[in-house]
N, C-alpha and C positions, 0 to 999 in steps of 0.2 A: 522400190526406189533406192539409189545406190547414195548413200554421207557424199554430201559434195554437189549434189543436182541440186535442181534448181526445187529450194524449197516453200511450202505454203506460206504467206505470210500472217501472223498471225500480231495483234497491238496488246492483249493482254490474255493469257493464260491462265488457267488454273488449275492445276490436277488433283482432284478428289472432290466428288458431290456429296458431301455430308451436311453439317448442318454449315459447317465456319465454310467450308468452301462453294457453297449457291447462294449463300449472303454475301460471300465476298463479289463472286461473278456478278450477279445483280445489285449490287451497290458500285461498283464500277461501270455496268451498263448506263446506272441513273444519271452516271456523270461523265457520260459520253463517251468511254473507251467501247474500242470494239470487241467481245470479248469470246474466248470459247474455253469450254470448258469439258476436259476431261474425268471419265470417270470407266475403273473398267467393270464395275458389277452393277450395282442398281442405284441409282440418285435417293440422296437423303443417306446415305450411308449409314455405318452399324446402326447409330441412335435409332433412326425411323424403321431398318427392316430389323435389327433382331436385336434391339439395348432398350432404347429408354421407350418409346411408343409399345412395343409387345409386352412391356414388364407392367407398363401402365394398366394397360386390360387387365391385368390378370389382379394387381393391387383394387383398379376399381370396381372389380367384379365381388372381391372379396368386403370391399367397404359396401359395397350395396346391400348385399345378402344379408352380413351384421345389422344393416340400416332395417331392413326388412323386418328381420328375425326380432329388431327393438320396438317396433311401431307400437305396440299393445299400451304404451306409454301413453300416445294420443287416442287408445280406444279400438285403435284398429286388430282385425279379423288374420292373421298372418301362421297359424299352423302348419299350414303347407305348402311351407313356403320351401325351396331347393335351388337345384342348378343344371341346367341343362350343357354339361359343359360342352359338347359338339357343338350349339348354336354359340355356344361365346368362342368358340375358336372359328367359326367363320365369321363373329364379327372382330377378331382380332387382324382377320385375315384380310377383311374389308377396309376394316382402317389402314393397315398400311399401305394396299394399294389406292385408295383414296388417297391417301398423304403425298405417297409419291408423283400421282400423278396429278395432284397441284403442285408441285416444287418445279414439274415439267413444261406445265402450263402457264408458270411464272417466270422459267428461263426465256419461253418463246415469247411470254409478251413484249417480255423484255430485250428480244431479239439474241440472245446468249444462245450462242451455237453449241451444241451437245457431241461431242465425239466418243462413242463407246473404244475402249482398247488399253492399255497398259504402257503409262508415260514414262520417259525415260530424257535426261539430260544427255546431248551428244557435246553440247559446248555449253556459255553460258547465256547464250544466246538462241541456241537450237534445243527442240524435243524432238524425238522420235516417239511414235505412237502406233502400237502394233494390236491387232485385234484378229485373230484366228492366220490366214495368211495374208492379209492385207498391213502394208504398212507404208508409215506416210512421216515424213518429214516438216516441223513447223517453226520458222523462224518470228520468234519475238521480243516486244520492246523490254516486256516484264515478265514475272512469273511469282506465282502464290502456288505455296505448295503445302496442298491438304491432307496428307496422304492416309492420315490418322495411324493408328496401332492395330495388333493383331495380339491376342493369345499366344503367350509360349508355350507349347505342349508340355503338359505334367507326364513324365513319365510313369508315376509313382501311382498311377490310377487307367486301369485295362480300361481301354476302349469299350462303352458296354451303354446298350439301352434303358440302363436307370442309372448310371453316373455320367450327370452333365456338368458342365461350367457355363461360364455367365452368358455365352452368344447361345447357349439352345435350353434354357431351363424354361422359358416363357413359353416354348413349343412341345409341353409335354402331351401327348394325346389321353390322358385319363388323369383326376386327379389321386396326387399320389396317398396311398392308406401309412404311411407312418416317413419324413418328411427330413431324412440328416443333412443339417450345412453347415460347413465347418468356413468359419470368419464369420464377424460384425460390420459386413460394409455395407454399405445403405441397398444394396442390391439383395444381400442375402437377410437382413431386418426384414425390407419392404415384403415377399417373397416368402420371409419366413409366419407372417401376419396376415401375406393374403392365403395361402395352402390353409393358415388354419381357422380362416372364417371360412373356407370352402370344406370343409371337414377334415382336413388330415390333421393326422397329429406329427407335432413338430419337435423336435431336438436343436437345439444349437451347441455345436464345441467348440469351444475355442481353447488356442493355443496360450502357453505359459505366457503369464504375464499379462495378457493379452485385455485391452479397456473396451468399452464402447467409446465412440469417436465424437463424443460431444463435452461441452460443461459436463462435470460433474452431479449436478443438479439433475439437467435433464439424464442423465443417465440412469439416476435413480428412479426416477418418475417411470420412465422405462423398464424399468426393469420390474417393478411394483405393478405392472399394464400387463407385464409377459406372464407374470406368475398369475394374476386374475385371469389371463386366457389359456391357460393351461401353456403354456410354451415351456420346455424344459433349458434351461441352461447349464451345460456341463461345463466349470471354468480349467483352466492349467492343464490341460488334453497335450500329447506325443500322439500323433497316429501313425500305427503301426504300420497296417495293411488296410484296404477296403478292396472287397472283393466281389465279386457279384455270385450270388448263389442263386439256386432252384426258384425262389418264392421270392428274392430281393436282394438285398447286401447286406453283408457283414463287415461293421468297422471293428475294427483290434483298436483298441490305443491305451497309452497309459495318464492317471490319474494319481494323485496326492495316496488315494486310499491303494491303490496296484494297477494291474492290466484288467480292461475291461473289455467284451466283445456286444457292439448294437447292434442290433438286428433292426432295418429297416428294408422299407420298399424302393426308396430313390434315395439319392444320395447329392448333392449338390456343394460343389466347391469352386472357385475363383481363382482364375489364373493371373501369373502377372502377365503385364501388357507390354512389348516392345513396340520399338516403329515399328509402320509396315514401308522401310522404304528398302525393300530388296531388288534390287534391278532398278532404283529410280537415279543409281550414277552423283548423288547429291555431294560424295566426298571428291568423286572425281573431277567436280569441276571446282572444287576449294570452298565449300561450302562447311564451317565448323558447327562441331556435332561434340556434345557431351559424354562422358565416361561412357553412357549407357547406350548412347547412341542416337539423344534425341536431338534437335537442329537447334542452334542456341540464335535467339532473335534477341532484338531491344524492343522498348515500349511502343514501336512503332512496328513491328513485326518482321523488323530487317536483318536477312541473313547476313552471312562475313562476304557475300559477291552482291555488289548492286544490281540493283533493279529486279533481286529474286526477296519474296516474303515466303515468310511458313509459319501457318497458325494452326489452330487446334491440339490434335494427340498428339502430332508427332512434334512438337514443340514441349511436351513434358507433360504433368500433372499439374491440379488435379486432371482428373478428364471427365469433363463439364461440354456437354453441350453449349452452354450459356459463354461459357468461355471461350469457345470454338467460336463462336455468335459476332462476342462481339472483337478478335481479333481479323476475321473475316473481316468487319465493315473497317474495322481499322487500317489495315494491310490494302484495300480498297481505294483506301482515301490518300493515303500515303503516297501510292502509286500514282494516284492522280491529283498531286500537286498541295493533298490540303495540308496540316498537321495536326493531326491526330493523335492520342493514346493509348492503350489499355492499359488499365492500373488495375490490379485485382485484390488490393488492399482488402477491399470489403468483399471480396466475392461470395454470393450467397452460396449455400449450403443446405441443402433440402431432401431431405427421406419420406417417402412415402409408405410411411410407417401406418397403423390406424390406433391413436390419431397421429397424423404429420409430425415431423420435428425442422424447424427450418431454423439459420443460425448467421449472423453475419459480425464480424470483427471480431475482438478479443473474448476468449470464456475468461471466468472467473481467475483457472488456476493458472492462465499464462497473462494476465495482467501481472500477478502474484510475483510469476518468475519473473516477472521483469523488472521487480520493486517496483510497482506502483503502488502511489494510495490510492484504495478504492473503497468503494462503495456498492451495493448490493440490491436489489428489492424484486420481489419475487412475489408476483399476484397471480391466486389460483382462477382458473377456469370457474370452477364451482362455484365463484362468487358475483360471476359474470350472468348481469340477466339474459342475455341472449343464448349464453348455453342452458341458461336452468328452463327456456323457453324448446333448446332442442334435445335436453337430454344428454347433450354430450359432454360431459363436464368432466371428462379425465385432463391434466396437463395445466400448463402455465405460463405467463407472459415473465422472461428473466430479464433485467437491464444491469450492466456493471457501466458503473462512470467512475470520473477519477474525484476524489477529493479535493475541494481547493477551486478546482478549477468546472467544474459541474460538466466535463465535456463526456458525451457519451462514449464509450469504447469497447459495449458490445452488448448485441440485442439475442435470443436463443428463448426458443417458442415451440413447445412440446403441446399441441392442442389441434382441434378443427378447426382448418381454415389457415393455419400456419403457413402455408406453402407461399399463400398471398398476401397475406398480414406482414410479413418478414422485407417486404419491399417498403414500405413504412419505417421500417428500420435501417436499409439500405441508405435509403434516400439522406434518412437525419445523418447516419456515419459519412455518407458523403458530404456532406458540405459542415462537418464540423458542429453538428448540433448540441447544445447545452440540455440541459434539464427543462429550459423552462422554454427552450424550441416545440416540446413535446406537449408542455401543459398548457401555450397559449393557444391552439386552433379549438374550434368545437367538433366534438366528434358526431358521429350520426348515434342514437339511442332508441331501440336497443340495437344494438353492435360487439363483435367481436373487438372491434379496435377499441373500444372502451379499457379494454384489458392492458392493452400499450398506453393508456394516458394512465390508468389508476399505477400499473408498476412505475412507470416515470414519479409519478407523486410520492410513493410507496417509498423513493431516495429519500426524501426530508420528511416520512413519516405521515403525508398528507392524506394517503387515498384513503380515499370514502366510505370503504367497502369493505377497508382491512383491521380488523382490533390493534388499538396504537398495541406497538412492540417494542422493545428494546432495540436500540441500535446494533448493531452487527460489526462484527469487530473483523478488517480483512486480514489481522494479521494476531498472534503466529496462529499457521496452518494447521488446520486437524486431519493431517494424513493421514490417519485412520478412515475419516470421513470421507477426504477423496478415492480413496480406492474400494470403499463398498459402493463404488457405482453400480454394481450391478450381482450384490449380495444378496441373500435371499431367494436365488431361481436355479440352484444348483439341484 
């Protein structure tokens, strides 16, 4: 079809089927637009076929096996116990197409027409959509544009079947016999924790300077977890070369102490993420784009041309499914008449570390930068019946409020069950909860949330469970203390 003929007509658009873009399609269908939605590889996009769903298996495969290998605590029989890793990678392979093909069974109930092909703006009004040599022209009211990000290619790492980055580490066919990743982002933690409940042995380097990305607090706790599972941590690394050899890789880098060379089996590292909006024409029709090139929206997910949104990746970081999520419904509703927000003030924060670390609002030491007064109280797992019932007693419920004014301003949860426990704290940051928002409900006993009411109490030295202590002083900083966040695993 030739620009100019008579085009499809289309009432609401969407290009990219990930997670922000089928929430947005289907929250627009609920509300009566007609909608269809492009996508040129597979629905459920990176997350479901090769990010957050495939990394998952392989995190829960390594939390079970640990789970396993601990049973002897309630009495249980579990010697031989192992891993059959071929059967957990065809059930990795099962879920995601399970996954996908509910995301597709949800567009059709929902009547969400599905165009496979690769979308492109002719005007700001018109898409073009070209899929092998078919191509097709569609004129519409709106436009949501999900395009997400892609990997910038490192050049500085050969092409090679034991050096991956983050879209194919989940897909390794063997697990690996000795396990180097270089960064601390939740993907290479979570990943680092599950290879080594699966047996390999693990390295982490990081570069100069370089923190784990939480409080300070929980960073310690963590790092006190890595060194009990043997994980090594190499801090203030230059790397040199990595290279792949006969039996595996070789990293050169340098260290405080000189040049050092690892020898491992696989090698794992993390690319930065650009848009992927190449060929989708978004500047061409005056749609404004950040230094780096990502599409700059307001709280309602609107770009600089009416009647076009853009949520998810290619809208910036973090890069959150959940944030994808919920500008999808948002940019949805906006489009059809409601008014909406996404505020990501509180946006949760969650590693699937073993055990989990989940975090939402202010940590301790950026309250600090901001001169607040604050306040502190930190209750161990270990003292929680509900863990001393499972055993699993590493970690802690953290709460900073402000002085004065008792309002909470950040919740950070290094234990089992964190990942769900943390929406408890979501909830109170949203609506402005006090201290004693937390200590008035009753909680279920025994429970993990016990541990979120005892550190709420824990601010005015109440909880139950904890030897009264000295009040805690937020200020001046013991910057020595924040930076051995993760001393001790070198």
């Amino acid at each position: 079809m030739v620009v100019g003929e008579l085009a499809n007509q289309a009432d609401l658009i969407v290009i990219g089927g990930g997670p922000g873009g089928y929430h947005a399609a289907i929250r627009a269908a609920q509300l009566g637009r007609q909608v269809v939605l492009i996508e040129k590889a597979d629905l459920g996009g990176v997350c479901l076929n090769k990010g957050c769903i495939p990394s998952k298996v392989i995190t829960e495969a390594g939390k079970r096996l640990d789970d396993v290998k601990k049973s002897s605590l309630f009495g249980l029989s579990t010697e031989d116990a192992g891993i059959q890793f071929d059967r957990l990678l065809e059930h990795q392979k099962r879920t995601i197409e399970g996954l996908r093909a509910g995301v597709k069974a949800l567009c059709k109930a929902n009547k969400v027409q599905i165009l496979k092909g690769s979308a492109f703006f002719l005007s700001d009004t018109r898409i073009g959509v070209e899929e092998g040599d078919n191509y097709e022209v569609y004129e519409f009211k709106d436009a949501i544009v999900a395009a997400g990000v892609k990997p910038v290619p490192n050049t500085s790492y050969p092409e090679s079947r034991r050096i991956f980055n983050q879209l194919a580490i989940s897909f390794l066919d063997e697990i690996p016999g000795h396990l180097a990743i270089y960064g601390s982002g939740s993907l290479q933690l979570e990943l680092a924790m599950a290879y080594r409940a699966l047996g390999a042995e693990v390295t982490i380097l990081l570069k100069i300077g370089e923190q784990m990305p939480f409080d300070s607090a929980v960073s310690k706790e963590l790092a006190r977890i890595f060194k009990k599972e043997k994980i090594t941590i190499v801090k203030d690394c230059t790397l040199q070369e990595v290279a792949e050899t006969k039996n595996g890789v070789a990293i050169t880098f340098n260290e405080p102490s000189g040049e050092k060379v690892l020898k491992a089996s696989h090698f794992f590292y993390e690319e930065k993420q650009r848009p992927d909006s190449t060929g989708l024409g978004t500047s061409r029709i005056g749609i404004k784009h950040d230094e780096d090139g990502f599409i700059l929206t307001d709280t309602q997910c609107r770009t600089s041309v009416k009647g076009i949104y853009a949520i998810g990746d290619i809208t910036g970081g973090p890069f959150l499914a959940s944030k994808a999520i919920k500008q999808g419904k948002t940019a949805a509703e906006a489009a059809c008449g409601l008014n909406p927000e996404a505020d990501f003030r509180f946006l949760p924060s969650v590693s699937f570390t073993r055990p989990p670390i989940a975090s939402a609002g202010m940590t301790e030491e950026e309250a600090i930068a901001e001169k607040l007064d604050i306040k502190t109280s930190q209750f161990p797992l270990a003292a929680n019946g509900f863990s001393t019932i499972t055993g699993k007693k590493d970690g802690f419920v953290k709460i900073v409020s402000e002085r004065g004014t008792d309002v909470i301003l950040g919740v950070h949860i290094i234990g089992e069950g964190a990942h769900e426990l943390i929406f408890s704290g979501v909830v109170g940051l949203e609506m402005g909860a006090r201290e004693e928002d937390l200590h008035f409900p009753s909680y279920p006993h025994p429970g993990l949330a016990e541990a979120l009411l005892e550190a709420a109490e824990g601010l005015e030295g109440n909880a139950v469970h904890l030897k009264p202590q000295k009040e805690k002083k937020s200020s001046p900083v013991n910057t020595e203390s924040l930076q051995a966040g993760i001393s001790g695993t070198k």
